[in-house]
N, C-alpha and C positions, 0 to 999 in steps of 0.2 A: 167494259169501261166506256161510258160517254164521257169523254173530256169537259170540264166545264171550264173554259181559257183560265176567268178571272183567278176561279179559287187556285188554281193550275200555279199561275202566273206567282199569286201571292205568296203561295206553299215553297215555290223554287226560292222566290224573294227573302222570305223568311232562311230557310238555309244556307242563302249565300249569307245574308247575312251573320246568321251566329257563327258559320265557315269564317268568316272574311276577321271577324272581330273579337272573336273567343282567343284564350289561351287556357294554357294548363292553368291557372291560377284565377281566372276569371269567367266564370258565366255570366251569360247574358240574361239581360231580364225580357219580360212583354214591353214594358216600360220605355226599355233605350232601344228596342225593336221597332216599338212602334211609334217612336221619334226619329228617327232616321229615315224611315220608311214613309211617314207622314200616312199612315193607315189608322184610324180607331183602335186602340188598344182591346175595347171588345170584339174586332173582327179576327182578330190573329189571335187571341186567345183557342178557339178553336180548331184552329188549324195546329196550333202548337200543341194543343192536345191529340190531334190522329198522331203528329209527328212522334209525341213520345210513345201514343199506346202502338207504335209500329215498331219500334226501340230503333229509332234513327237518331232521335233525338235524346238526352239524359234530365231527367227534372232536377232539380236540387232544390230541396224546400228550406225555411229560414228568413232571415233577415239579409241575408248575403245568395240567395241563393237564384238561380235562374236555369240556364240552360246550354247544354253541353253537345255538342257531337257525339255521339256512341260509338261510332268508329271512323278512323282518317277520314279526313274529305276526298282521297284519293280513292279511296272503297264504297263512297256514294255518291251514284250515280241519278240525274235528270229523272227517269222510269223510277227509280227506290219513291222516291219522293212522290212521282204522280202513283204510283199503285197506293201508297200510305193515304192519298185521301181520297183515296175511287173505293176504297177497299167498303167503307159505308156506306157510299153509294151504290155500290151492289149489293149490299144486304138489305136496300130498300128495294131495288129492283123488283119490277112486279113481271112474271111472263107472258108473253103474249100468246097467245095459241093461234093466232089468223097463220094459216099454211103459207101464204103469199111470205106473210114477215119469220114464218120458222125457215122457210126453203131460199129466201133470197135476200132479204134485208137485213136478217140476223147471221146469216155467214159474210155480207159484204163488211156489217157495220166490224164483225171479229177481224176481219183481214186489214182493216185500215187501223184499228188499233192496236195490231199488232206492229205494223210499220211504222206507227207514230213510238211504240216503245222502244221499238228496235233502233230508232234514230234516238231517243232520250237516253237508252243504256250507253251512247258512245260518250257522252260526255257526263264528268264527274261536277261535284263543288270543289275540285283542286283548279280543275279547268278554267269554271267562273269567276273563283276570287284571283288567278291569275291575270283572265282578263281585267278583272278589275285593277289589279296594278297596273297594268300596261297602260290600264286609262288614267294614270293618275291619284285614282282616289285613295287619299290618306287615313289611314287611321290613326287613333288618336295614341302617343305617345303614351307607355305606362306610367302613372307614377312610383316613384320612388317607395318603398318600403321603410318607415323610420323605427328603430328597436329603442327603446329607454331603459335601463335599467337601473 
């Protein structure tokens, strides 16, 4: 895994947020994702897609439909998220055969990425969107459900 910060950053951003702002009744769209976020709707678009072909995330197609957690935010972890979009990146991965980069560069780069997961597995999206309350940040009020009959 080479880390790539941005898409990294992005990928976390996106799941806090559908974390932070979903309920059982309500998916998220790209849409209101990527209005809060203030990112291009075509940038997140692809990332939202690793996230669901990873089943972090749930699609729901429709007129109503968007995007769900797959399971508690207390069960996904920083690392779930960053291996969900490395996971492509390494299937582009090209190898290298220089000895120098098999015998010393390629076991350094293995060990620093594994301590980078090992600090991302300690924290979950329960974590984040907890910090986010602490900071303040509101979400928006449901509304009301009205029945006619």
């Amino acid at each position: 895994m080479v880390l790539r910060q941005d898409r990294a950053i992005i990928a976390v951003l996106i799941m806090t947020d559908v974390a932070f702002y979903s309920n059982r009744n309500h998916a998220i769209n790209a849409a209101d994702i990527s209005q809060r976020t203030n990112l291009p709707k075509r940038s997140i678009e692809p990332i939202l897609q690793l996230l669901s072909k990873a089943k972090i995330l749930t699609s729901i197609r429709g007129p109503h439909g968007g995007y769900h957690l797959s399971r508690p935010k207390r069960l996904i972890t920083v690392a779930d998220i960053i291996q969900a979009i490395t996971l492509e990146e390494k299937e582009k991965y090209q190898e290298i055969s220089s000895v120098l980069h098999l015998q010393v560069i390629k076991p350094f780069w293995e060990k620093i990425d594994q301590k980078i997961l090992t600090e991302f597995s300690k924290t979950t999206l329960q974590d984040l969107t907890k910090t986010a309350e602490q900071k303040g940040i509101k979400k928006p009020k449901p509304t009301a459900i009205h029945f006619f009959i």
